[in-house]
Backbone as a printed PyTorch tensor [residue, N CA C, xyz], in Angstrom:
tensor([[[-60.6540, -85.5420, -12.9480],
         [-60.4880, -84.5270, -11.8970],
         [-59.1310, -83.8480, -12.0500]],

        [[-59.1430, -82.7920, -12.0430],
         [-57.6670, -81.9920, -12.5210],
         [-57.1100, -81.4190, -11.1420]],

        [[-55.7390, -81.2280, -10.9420],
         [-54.7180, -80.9020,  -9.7760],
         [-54.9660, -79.9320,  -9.6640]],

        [[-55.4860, -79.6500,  -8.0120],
         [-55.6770, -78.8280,  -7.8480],
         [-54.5160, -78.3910,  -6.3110]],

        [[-54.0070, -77.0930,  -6.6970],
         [-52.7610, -77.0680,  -5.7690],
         [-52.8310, -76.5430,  -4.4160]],

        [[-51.9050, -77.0180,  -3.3540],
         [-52.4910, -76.4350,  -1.9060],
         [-52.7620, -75.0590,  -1.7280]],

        [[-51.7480, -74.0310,  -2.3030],
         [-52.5270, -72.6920,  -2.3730],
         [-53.9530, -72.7890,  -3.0430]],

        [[-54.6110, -72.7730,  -3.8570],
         [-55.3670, -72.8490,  -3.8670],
         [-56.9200, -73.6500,  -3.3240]],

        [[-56.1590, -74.7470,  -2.8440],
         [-57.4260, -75.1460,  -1.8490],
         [-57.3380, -74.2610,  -0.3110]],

        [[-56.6620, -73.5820,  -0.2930],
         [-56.1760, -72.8220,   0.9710],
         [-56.7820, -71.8430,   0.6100]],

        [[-56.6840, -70.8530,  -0.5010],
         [-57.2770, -69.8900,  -1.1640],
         [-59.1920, -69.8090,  -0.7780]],

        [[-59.4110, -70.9990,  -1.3750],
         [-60.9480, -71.1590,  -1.7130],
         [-61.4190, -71.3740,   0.0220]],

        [[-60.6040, -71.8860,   1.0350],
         [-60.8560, -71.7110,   2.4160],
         [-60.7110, -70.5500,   2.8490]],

        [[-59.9980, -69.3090,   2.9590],
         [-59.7290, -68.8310,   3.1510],
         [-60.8150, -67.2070,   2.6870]],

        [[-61.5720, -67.8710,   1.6240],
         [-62.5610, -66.5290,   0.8310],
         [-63.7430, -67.5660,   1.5590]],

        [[-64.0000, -68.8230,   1.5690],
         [-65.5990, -69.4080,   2.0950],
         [-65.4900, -69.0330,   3.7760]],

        [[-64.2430, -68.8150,   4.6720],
         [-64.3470, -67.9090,   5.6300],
         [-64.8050, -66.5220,   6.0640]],

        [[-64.0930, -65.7610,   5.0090],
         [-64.4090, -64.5520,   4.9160],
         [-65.4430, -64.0700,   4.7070]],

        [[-66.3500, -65.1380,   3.8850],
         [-67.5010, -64.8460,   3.3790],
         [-68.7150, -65.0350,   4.3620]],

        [[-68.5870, -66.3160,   5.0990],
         [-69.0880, -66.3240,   6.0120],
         [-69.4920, -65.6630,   7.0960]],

        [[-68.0520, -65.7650,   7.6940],
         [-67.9530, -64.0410,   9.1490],
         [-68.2520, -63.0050,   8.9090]],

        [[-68.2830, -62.8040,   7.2380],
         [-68.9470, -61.1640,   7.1260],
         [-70.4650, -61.5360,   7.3380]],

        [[-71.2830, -62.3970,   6.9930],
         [-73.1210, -62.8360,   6.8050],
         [-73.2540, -62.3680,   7.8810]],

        [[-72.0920, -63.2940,   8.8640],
         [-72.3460, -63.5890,  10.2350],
         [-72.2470, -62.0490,  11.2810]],

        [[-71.0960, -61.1640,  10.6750],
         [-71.0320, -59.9230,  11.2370],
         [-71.9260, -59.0250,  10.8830]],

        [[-72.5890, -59.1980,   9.5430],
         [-73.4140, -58.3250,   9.3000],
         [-74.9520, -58.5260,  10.1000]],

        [[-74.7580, -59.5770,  10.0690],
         [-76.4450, -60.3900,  10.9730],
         [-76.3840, -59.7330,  12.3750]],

        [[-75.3820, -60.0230,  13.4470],
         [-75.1870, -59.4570,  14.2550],
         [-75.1720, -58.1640,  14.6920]],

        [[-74.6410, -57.0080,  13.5830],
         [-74.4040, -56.0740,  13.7190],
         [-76.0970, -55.4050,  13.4350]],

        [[-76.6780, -55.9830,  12.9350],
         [-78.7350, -55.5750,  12.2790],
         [-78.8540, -55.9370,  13.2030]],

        [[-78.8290, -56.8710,  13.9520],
         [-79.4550, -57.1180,  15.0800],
         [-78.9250, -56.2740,  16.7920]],

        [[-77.7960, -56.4020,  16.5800],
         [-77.6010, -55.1540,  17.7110],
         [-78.3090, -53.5990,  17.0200]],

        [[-78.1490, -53.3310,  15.7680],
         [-78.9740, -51.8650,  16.1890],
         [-79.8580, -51.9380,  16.2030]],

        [[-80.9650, -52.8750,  16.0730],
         [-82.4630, -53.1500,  15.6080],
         [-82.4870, -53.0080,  17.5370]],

        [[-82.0370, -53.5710,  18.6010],
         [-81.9600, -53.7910,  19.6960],
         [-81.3760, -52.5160,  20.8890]],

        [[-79.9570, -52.1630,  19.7890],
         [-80.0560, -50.6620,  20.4030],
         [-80.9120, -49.6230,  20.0400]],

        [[-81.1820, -49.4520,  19.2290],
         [-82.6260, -48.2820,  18.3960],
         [-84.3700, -49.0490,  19.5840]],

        [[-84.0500, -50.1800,  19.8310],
         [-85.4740, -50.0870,  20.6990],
         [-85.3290, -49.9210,  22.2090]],

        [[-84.0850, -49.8800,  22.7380],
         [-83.6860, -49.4230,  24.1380],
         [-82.8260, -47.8540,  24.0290]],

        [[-83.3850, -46.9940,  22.9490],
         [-82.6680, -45.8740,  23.2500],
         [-83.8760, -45.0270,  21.8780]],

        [[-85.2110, -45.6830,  22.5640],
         [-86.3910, -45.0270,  21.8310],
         [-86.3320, -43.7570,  21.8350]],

        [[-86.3000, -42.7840,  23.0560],
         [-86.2180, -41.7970,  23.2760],
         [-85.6150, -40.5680,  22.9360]],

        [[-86.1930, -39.8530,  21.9600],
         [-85.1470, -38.7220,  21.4460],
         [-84.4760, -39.4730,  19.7330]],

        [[-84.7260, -40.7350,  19.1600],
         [-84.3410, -41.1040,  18.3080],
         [-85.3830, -41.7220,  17.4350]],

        [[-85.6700, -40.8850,  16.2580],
         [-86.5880, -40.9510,  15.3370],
         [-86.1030, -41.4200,  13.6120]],

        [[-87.0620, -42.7810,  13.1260],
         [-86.3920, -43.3730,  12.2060],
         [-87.1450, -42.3590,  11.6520]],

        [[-86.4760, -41.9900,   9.8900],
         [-86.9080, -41.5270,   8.9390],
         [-87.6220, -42.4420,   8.4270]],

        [[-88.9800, -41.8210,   8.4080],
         [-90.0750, -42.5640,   7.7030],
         [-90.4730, -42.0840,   5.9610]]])
């Protein structure tokens, strides 16, 4: 097993965060417009 240094285990935390909260922001964010687009039916037409 080779040394691996605290910046870098800090590093590799620091991107498996980022990576995460974005899934997580992007999930959220499809799901609020999927939710605003069906309570603001009116006057707003998807391109089909």
């Amino acid at each position: 097993m080779k040394e691996i240094s605290l910046f870098e285990v800090v590093l590799r935390t620091v991107a498996r965060f980022a990576a995460v909260s974005g899934v997580i922001g992007l999930l959220l964010w499809v799901t609020w417009v999927m939710l605003d687009v069906k309570s603001m039916q009116s006057g707003f037409t998807l391109p089909s």
